[in-house]
DSSP file (Angstrom, degrees, kcal/mol; ACC not computed):
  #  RESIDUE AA STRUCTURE BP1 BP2  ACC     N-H-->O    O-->H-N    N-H-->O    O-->H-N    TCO  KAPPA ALPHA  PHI   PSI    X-CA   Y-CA   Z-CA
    1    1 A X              0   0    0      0, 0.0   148,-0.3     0, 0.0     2,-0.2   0.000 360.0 360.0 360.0 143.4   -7.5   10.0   -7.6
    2    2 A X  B     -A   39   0A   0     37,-3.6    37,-1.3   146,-0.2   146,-0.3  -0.975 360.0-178.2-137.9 163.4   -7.3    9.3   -4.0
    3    3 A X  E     -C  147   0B   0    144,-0.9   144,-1.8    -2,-0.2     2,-0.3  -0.812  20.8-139.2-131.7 172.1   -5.9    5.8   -2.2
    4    4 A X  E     +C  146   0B   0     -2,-0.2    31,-3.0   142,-0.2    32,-1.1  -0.962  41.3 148.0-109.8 150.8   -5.7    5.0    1.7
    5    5 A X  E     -CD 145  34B   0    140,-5.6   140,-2.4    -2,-0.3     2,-0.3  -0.978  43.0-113.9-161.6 174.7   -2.4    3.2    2.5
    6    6 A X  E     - D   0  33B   0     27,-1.6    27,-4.8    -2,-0.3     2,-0.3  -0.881  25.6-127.6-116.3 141.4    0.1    3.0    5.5
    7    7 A X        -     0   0    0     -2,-0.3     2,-0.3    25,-0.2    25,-0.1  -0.724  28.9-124.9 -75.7 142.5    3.4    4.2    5.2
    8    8 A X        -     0   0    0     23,-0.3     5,-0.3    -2,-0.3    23,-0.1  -0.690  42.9 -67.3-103.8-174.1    5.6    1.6    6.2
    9    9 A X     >  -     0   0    0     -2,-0.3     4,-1.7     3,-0.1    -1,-0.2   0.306  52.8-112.2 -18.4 121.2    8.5    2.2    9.3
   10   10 A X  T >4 S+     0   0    0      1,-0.2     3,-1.0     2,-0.2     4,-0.4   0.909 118.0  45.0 -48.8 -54.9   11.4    4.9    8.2
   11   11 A X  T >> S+     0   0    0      1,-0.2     4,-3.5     2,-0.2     3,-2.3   0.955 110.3  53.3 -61.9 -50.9   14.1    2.3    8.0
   12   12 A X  H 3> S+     0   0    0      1,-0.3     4,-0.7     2,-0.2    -1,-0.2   0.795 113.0  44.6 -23.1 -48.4   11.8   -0.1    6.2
   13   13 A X  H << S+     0   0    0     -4,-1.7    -1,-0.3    -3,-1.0    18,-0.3   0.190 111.1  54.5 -88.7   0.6   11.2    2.7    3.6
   14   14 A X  H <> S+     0   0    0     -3,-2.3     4,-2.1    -4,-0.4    -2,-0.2   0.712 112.6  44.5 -82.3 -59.1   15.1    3.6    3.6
   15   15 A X  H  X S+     0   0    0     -4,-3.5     4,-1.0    -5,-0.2    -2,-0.2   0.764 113.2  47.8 -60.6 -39.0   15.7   -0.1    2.7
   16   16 A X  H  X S+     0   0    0     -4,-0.7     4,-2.3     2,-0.2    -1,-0.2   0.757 114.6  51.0-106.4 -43.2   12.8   -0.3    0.0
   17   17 A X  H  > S+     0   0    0      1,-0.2     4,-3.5     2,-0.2    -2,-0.2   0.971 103.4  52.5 -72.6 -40.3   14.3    3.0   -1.5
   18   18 A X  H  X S+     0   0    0     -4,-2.1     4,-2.2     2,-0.2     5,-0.5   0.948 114.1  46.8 -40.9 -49.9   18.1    1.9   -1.8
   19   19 A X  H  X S+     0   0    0     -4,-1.0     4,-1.8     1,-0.2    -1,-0.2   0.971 114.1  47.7 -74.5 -31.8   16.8   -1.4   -3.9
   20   20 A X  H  < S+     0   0    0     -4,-2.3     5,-0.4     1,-0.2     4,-0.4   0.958 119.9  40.1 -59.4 -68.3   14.6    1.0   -5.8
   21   21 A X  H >< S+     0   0    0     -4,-3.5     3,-1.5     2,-0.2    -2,-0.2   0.763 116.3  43.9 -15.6 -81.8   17.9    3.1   -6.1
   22   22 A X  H 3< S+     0   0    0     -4,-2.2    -1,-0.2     1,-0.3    -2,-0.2   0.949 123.8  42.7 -50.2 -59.4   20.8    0.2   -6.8
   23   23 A X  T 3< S-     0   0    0     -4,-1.8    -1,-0.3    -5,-0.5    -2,-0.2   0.347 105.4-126.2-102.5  23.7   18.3   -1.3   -9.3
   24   24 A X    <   +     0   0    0     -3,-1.5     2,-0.2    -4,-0.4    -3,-0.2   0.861  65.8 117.2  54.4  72.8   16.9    1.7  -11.1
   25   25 A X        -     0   0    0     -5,-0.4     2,-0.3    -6,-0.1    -1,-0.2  -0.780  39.2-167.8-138.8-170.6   13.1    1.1  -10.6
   26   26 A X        -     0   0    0     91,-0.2    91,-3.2    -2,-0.2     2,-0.1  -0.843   9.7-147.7 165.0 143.8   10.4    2.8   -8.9
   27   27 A X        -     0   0    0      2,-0.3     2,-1.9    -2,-0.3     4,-0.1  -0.350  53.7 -56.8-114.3-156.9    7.0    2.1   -7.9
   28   28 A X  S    S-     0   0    0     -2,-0.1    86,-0.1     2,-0.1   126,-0.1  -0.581 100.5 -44.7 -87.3  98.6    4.1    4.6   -7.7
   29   29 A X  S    S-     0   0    0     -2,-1.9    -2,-0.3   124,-0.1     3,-0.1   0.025 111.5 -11.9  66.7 177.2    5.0    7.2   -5.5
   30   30 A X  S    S-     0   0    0    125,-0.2     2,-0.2     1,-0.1    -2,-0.1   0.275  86.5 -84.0 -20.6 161.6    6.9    6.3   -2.0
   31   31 A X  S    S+     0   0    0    -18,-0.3     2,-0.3    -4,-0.1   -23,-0.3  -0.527  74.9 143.9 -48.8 126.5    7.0    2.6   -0.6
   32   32 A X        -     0   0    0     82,-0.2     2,-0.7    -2,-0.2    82,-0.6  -0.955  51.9-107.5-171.1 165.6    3.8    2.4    1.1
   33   33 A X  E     -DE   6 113B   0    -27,-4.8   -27,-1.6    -2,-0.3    80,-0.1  -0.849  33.0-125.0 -86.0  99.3    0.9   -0.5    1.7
   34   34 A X  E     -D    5   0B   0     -2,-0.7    78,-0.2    78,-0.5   -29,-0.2  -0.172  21.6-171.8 -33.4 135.0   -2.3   -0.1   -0.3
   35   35 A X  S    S-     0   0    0    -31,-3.0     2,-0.3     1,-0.3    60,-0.2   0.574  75.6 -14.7 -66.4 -47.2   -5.7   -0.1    2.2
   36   36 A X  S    S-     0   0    0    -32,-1.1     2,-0.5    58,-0.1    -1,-0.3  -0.871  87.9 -69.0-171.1 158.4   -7.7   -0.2   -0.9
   37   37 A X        -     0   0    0     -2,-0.3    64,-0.3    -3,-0.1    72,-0.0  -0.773  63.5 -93.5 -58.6  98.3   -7.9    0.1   -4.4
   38   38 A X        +     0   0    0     -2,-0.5    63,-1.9    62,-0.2     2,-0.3   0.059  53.4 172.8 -31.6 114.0   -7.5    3.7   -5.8
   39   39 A X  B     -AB   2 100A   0    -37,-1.3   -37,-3.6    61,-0.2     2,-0.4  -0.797  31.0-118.1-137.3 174.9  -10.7    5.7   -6.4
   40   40 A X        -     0   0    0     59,-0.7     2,-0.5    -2,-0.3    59,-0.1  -0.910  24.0-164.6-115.9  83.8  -12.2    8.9   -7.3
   41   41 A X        +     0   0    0     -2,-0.4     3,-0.4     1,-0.1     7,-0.1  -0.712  16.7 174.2-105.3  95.4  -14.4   10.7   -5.1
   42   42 A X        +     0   0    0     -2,-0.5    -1,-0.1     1,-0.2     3,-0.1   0.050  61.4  88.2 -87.3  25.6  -16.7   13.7   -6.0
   43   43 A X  S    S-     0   0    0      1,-0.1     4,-0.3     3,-0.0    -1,-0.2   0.012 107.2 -89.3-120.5  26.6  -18.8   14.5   -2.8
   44   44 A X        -     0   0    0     -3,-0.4     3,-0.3     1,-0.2    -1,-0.1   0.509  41.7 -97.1  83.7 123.3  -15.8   17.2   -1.5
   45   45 A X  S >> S+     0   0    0      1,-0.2     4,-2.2     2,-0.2     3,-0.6   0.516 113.2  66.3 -68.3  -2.7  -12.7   15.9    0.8
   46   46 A X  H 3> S+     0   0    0      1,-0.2     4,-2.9     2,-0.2     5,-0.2   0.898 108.6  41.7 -82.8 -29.2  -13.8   16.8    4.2
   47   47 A X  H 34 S+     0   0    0     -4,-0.3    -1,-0.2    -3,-0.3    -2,-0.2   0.414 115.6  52.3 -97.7  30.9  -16.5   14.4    3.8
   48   48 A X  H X> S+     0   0    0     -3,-0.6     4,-1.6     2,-0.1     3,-1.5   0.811 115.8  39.6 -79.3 -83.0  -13.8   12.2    2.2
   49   49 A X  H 3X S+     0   0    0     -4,-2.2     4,-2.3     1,-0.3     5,-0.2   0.859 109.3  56.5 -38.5 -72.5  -11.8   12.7    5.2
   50   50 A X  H 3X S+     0   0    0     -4,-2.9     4,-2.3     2,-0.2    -1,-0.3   0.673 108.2  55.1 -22.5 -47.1  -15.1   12.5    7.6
   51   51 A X  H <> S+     0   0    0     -3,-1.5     4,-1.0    -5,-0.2     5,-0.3   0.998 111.2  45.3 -31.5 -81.1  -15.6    8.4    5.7
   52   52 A X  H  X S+     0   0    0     -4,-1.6     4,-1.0     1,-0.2    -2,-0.2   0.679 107.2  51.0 -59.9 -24.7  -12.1    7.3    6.6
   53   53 A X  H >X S+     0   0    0     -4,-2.3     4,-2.1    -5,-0.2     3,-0.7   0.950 114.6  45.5 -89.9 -30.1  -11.8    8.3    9.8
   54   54 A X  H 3X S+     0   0    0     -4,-2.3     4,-0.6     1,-0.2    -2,-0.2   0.819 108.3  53.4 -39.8 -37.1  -15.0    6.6   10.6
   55   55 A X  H 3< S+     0   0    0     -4,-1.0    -1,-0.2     2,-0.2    -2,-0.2   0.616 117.9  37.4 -74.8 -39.6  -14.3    3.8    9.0
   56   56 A X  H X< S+     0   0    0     -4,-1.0     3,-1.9    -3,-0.7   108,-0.7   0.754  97.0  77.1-103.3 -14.1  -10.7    3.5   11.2
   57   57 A X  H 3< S+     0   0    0     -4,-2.1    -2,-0.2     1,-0.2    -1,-0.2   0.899  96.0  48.3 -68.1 -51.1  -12.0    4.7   14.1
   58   58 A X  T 3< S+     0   0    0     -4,-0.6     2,-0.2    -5,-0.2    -1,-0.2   0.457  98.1  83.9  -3.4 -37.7  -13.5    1.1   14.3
   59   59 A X    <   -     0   0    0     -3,-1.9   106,-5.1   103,-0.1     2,-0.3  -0.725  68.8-147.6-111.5 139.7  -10.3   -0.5   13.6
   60   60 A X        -     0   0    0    105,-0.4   104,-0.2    -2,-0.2    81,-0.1  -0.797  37.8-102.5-107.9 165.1   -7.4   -1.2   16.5
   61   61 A X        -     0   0    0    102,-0.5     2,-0.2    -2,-0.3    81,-0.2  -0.392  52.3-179.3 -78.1 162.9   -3.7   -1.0   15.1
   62   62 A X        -     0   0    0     79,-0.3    79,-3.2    77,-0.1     2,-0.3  -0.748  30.3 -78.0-133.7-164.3   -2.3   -4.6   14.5
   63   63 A X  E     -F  140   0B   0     77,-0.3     2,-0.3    -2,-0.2    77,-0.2  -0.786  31.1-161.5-104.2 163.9    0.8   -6.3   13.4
   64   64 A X  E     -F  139   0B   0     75,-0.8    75,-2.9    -2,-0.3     2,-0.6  -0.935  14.0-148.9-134.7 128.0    1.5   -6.6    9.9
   65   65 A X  E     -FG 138  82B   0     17,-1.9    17,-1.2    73,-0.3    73,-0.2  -0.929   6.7-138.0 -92.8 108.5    4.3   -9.5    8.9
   66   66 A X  E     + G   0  81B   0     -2,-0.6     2,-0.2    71,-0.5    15,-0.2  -0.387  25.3 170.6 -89.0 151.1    6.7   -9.3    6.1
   67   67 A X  E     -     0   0B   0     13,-4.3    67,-0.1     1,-0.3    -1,-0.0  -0.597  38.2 -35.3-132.2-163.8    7.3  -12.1    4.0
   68   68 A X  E     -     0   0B   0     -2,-0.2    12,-3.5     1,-0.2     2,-0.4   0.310  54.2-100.7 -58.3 164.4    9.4  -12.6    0.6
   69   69 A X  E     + G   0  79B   0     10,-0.2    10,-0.2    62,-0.2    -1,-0.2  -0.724  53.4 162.2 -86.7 149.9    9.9  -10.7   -2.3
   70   70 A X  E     - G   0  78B   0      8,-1.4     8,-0.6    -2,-0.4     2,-0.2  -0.252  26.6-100.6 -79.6-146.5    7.6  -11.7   -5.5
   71   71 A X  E     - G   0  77B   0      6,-0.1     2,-0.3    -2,-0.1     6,-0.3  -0.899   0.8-153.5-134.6 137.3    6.2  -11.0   -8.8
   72   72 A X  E >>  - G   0  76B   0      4,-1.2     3,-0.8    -2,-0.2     4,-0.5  -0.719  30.4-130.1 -36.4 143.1    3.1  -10.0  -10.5
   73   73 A X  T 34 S+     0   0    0     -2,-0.3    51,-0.1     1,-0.3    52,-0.1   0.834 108.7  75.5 -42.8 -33.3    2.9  -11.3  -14.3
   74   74 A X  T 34 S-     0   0    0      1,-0.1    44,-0.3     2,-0.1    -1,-0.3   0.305 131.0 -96.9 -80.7  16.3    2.1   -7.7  -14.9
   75   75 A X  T <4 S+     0   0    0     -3,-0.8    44,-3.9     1,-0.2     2,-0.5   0.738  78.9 147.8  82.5  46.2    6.0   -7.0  -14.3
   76   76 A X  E  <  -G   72   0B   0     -4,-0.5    -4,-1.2    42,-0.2     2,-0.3  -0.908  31.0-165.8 -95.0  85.9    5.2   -5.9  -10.2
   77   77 A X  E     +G   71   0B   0     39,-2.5    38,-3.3    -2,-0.5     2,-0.3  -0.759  23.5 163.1 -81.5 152.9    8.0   -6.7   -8.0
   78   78 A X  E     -GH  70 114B   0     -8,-0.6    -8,-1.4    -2,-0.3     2,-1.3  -0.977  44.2-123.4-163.3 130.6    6.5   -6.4   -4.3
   79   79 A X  E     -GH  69 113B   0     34,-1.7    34,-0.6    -2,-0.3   -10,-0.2  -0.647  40.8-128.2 -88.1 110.1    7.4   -7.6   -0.7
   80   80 A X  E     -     0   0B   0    -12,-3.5   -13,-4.3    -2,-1.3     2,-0.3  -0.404  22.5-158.4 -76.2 152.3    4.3   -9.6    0.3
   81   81 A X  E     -G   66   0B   0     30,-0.4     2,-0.6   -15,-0.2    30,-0.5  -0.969   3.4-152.3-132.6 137.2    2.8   -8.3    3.9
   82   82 A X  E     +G   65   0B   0    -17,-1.2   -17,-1.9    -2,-0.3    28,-0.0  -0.828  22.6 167.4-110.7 131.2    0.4  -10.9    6.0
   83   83 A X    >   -     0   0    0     -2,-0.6     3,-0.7   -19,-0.2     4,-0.4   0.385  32.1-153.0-128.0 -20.6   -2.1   -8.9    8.3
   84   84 A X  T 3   -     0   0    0      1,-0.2    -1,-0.2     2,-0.2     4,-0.0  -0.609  64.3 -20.4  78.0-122.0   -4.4  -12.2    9.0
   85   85 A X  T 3> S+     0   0    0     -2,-0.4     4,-1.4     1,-0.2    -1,-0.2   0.685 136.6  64.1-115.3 -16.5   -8.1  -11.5    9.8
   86   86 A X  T <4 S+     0   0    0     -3,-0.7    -2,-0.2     2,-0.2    -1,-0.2   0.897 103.3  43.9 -59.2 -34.0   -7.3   -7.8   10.9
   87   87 A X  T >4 S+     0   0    0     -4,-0.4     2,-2.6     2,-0.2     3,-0.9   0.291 116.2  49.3 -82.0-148.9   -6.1   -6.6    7.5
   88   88 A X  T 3> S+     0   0    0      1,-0.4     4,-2.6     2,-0.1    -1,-0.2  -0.218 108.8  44.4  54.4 -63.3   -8.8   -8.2    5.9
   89   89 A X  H 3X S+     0   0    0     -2,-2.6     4,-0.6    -4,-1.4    -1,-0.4   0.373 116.1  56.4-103.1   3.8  -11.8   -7.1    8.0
   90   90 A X  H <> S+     0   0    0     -3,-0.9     4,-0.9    -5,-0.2    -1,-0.2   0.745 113.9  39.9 -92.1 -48.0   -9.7   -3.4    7.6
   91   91 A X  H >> S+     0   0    0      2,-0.2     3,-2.0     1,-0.2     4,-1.6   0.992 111.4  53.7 -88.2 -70.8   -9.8   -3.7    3.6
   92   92 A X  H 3< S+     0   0    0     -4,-2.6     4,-0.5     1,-0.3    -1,-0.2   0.716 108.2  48.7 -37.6 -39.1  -13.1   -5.0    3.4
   93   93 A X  H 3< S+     0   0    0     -4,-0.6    -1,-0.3     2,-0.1    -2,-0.2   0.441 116.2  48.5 -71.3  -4.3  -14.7   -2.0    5.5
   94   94 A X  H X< S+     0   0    0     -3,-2.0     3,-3.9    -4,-0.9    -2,-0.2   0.878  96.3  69.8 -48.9 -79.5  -12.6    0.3    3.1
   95   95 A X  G >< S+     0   0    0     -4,-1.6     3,-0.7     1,-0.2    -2,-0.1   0.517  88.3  60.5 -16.5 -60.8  -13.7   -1.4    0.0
   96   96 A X  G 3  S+     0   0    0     -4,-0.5    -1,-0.2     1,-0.2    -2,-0.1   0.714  82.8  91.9 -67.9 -33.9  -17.7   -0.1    0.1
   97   97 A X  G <  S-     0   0    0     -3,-3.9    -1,-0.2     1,-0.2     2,-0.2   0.480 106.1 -41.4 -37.1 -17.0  -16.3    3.8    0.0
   98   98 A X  S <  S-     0   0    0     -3,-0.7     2,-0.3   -57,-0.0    -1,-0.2  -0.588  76.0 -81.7 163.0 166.9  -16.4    4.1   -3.9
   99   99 A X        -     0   0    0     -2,-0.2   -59,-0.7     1,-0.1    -3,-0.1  -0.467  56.0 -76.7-101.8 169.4  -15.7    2.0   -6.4
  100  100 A X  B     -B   39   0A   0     -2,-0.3   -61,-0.2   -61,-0.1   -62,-0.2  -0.105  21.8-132.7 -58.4 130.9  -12.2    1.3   -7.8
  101  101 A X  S    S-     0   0    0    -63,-1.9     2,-0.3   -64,-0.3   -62,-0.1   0.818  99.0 -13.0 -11.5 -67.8  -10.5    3.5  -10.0
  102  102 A X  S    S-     0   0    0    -64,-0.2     2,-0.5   -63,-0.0     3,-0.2  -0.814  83.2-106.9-148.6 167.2   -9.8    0.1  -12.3
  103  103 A X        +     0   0    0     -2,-0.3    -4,-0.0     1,-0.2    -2,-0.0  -0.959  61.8 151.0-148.3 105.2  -10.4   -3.5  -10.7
  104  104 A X        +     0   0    0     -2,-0.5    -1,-0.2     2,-0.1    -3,-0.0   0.473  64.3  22.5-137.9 -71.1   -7.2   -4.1  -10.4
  105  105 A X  S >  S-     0   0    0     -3,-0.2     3,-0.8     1,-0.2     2,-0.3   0.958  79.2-171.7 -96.4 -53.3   -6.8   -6.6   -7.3
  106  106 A X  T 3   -     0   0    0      1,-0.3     3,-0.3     2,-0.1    -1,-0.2  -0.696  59.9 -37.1 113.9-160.6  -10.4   -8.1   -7.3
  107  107 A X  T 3  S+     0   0    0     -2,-0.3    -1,-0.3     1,-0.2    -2,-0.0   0.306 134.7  63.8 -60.9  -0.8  -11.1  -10.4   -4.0
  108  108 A X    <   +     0   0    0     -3,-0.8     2,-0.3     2,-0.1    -1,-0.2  -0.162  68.0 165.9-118.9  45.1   -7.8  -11.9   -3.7
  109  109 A X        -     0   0    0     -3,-0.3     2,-0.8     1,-0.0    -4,-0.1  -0.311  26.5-148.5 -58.5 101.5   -6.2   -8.6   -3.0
  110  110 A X        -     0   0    0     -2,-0.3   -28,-0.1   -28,-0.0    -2,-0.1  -0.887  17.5-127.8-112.6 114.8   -2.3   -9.7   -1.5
  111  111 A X        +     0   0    0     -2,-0.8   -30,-0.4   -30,-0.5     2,-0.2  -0.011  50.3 151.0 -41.4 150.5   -1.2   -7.2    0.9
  112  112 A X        -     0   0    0    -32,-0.2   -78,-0.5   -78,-0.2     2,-0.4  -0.875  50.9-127.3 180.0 165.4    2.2   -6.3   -0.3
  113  113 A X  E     -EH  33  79B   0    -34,-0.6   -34,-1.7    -2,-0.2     2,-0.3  -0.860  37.4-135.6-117.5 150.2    4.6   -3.0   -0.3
  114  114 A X  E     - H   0  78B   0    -82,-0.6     2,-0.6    -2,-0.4   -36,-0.2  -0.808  25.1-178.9-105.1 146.1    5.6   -2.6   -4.3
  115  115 A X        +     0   0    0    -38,-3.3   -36,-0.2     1,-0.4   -88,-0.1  -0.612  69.8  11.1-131.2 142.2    9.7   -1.8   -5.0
  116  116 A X        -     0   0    0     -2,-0.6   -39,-2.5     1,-0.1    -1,-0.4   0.970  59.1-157.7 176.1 148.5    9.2   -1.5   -8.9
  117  117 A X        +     0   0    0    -91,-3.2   -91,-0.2   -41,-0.2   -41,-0.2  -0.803  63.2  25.4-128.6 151.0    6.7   -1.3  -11.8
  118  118 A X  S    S+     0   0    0     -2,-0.3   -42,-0.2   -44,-0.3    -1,-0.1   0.471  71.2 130.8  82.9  19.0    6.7   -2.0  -15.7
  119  119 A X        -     0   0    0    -44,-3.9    -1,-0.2    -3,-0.1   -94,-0.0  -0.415  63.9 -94.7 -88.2-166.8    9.3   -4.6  -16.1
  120  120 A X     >  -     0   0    0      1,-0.1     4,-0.9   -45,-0.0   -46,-0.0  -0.156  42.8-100.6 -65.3-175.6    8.6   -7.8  -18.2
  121  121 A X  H  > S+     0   0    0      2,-0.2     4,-1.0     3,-0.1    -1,-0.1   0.793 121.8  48.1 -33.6 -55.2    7.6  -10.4  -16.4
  122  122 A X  H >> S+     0   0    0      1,-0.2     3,-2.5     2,-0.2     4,-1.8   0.988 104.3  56.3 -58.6 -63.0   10.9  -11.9  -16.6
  123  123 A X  H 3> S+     0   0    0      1,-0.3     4,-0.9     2,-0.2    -1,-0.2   0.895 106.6  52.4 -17.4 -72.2   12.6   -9.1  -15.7
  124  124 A X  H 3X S+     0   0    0     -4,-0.9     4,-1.0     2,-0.2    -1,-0.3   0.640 109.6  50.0 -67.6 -19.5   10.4   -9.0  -12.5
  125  125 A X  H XX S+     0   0    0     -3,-2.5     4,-1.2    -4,-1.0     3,-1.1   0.969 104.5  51.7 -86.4 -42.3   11.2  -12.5  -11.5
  126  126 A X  H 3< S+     0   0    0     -4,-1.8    -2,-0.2     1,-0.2    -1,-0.2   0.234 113.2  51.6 -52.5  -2.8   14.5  -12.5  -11.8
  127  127 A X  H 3< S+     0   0    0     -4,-0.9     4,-0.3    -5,-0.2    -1,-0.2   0.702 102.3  54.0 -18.5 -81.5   14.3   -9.5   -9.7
  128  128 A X  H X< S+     0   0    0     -3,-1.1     3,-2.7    -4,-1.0    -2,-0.2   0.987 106.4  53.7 -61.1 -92.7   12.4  -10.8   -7.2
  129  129 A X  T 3< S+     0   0    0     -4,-1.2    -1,-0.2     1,-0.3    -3,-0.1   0.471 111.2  46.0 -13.8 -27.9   14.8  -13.8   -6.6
  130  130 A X  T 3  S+     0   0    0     -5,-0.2    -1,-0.3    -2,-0.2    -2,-0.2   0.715  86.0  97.3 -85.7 -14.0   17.9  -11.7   -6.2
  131  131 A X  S <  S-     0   0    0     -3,-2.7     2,-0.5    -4,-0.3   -62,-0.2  -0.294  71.5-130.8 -91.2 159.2   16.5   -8.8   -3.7
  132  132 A X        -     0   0    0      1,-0.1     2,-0.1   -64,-0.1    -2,-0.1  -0.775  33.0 -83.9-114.3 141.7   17.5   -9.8    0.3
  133  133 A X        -     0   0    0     -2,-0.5     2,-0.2     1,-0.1    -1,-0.1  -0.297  37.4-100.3 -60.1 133.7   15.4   -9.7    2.7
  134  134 A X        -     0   0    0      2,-0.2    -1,-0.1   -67,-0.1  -122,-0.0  -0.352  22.6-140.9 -56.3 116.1   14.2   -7.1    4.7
  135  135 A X  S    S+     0   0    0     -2,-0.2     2,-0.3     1,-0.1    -1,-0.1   0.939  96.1  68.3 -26.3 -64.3   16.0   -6.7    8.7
  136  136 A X        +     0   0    0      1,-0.1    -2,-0.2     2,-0.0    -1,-0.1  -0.363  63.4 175.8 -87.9 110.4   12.6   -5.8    9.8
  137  137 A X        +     0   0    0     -2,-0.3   -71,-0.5   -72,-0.1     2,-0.2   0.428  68.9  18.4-115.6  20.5   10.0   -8.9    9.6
  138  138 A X  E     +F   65   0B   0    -73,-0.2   -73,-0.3   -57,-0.0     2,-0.2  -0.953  53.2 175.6-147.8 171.6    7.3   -7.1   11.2
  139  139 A X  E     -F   64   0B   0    -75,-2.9   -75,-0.8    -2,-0.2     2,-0.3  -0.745  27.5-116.0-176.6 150.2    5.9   -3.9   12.0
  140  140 A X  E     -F   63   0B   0    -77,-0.2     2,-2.0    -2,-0.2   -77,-0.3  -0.374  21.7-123.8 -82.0 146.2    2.4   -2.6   13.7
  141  141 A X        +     0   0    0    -79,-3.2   -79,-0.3    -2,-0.3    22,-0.2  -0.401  34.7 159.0 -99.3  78.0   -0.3   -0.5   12.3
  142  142 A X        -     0   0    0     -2,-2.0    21,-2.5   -81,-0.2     2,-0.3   0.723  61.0 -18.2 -55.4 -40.2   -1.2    2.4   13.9
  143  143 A X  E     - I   0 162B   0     19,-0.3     2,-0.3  -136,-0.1    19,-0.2  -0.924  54.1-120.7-157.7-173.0   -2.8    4.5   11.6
  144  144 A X  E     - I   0 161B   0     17,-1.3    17,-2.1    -2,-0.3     2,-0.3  -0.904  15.7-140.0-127.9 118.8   -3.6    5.3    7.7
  145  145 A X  E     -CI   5 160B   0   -140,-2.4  -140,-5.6    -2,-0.3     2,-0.4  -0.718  10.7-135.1-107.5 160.9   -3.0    8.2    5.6
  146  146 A X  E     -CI   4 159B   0     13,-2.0    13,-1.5    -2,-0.3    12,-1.2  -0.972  33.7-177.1-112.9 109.1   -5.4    9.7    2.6
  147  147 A X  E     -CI   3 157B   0   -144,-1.8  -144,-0.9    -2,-0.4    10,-0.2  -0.649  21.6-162.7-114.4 170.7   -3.7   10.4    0.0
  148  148 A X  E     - I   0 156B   0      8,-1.2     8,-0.7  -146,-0.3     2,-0.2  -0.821  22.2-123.3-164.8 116.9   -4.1   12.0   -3.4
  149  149 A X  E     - I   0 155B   0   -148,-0.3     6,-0.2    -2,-0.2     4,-0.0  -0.358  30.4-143.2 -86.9 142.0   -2.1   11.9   -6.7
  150  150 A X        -     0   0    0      4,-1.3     5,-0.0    -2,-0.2    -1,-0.0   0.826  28.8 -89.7 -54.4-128.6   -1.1   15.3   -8.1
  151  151 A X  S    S+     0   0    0      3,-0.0    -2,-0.1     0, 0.0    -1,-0.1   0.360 128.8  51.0 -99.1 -30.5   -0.7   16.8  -11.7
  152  152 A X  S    S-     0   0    0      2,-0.1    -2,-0.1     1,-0.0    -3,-0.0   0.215 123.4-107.7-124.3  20.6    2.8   15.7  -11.9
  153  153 A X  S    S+     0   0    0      1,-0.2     2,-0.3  -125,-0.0  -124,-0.1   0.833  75.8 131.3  75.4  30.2    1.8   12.0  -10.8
  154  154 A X        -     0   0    0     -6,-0.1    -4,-1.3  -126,-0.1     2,-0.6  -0.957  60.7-116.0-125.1 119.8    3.2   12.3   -7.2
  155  155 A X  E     -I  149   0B   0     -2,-0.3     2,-0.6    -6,-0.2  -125,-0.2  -0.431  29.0-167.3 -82.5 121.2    1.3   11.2   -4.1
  156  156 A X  E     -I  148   0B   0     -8,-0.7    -8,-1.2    -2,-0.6    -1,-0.1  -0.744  24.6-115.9-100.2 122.3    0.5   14.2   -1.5
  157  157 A X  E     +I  147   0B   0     -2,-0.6   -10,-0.2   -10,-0.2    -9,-0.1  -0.348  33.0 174.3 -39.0 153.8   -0.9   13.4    2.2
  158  158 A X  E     -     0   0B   0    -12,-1.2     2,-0.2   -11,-0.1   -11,-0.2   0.232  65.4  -4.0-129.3 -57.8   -4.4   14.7    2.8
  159  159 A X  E     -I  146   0B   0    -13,-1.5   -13,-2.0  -110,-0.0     2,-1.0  -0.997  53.2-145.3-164.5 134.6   -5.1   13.5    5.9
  160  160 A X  E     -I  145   0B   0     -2,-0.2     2,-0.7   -15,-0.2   -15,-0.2  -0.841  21.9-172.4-134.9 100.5   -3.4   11.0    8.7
  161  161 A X  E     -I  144   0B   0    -17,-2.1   -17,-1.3    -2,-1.0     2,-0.1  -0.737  13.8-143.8 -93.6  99.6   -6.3    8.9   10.7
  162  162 A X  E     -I  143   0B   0     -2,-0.7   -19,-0.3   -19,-0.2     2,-0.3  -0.512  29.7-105.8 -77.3 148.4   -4.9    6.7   13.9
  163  163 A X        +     0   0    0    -21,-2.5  -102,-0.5   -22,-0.2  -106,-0.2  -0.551  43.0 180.0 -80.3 142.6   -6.6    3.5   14.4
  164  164 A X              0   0    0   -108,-0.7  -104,-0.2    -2,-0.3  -107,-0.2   0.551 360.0 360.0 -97.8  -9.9   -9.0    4.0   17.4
  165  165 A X              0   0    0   -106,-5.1  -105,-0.4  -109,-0.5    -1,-0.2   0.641 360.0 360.0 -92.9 360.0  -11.0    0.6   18.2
């Protein structure tokens, strides 16, 4: 399985790990922003590689804007992140690279970094409502890594594409 996502700022991802930490949770591999949907790709990674950086070589970095913590029903706490018509037109040129692992976000796909997976619903609102806000209420996007999760369910870098356009 391979995703693209941004890591977000080291202190951001310090902050995000401490709540993981203090409240005994964990999301899928590091803090990091989903691009895209995870998918599975059989045509060899250099021309993996070769896709995405075309595809961001297009793209010029922008700001990304953090807003409050939330919930999924599906028991998701997540700090939702606003990218506006850059994000968007970023995600959508993604999108056409294979299709998704499981259809998971759909069209209404809300940017977000995830701090923790599997609780109830309840659990995850009550969660959400307690967690403090992040120092940092932006941060820009320079480039995008290709990643791919391992045997032991851990997500490895592949490849680290800046946006060029």
């Amino acid at each position: 399985m391979y995703g693209i996502l941004v890591w977000p700022p080291e202190e951001l991802g310090e902050f995000l790990l401490e709540l993981q930490r203090q409240h005994r949770v964990k999301g899928f591999g590091p803090p990091h922003l989903n691009l895209r949907q995870p998918f599975e790709w059989e045509h060899g990674e250099e021309s993996l590689r070769k896709a995405v950086q075309g595809i961001l070589r297009s793209h010029a970095p922008f700001r990304l804007r953090l807003g409050g913590w939330a919930s999924f029903p599906q028991g998701v706490v997540y700090l939702r992140a606003y990218g506006g018509a850059p994000f968007r037109k970023l995600h959508h040129a993604l999108e056409p690279l294979a299709p998704p692992l499981k259809e998971i976000e759909g069209p209404s796909y809300i940017p977000h970094l995830t701090l923790a997976l599997g609780l109830s619903p309840e659990a995850a609102q009550e969660l959400a409502r307690t967690l403090p806000p992040p120092r940092r209420k932006s941060f820009v996007l320079r480039e995008a890594a290709l990643v791919q999760d391992n045997t032991d369910g851990d997500l490895v870098e592949v490849a680290r594409f800046p946006f060029a356009g």
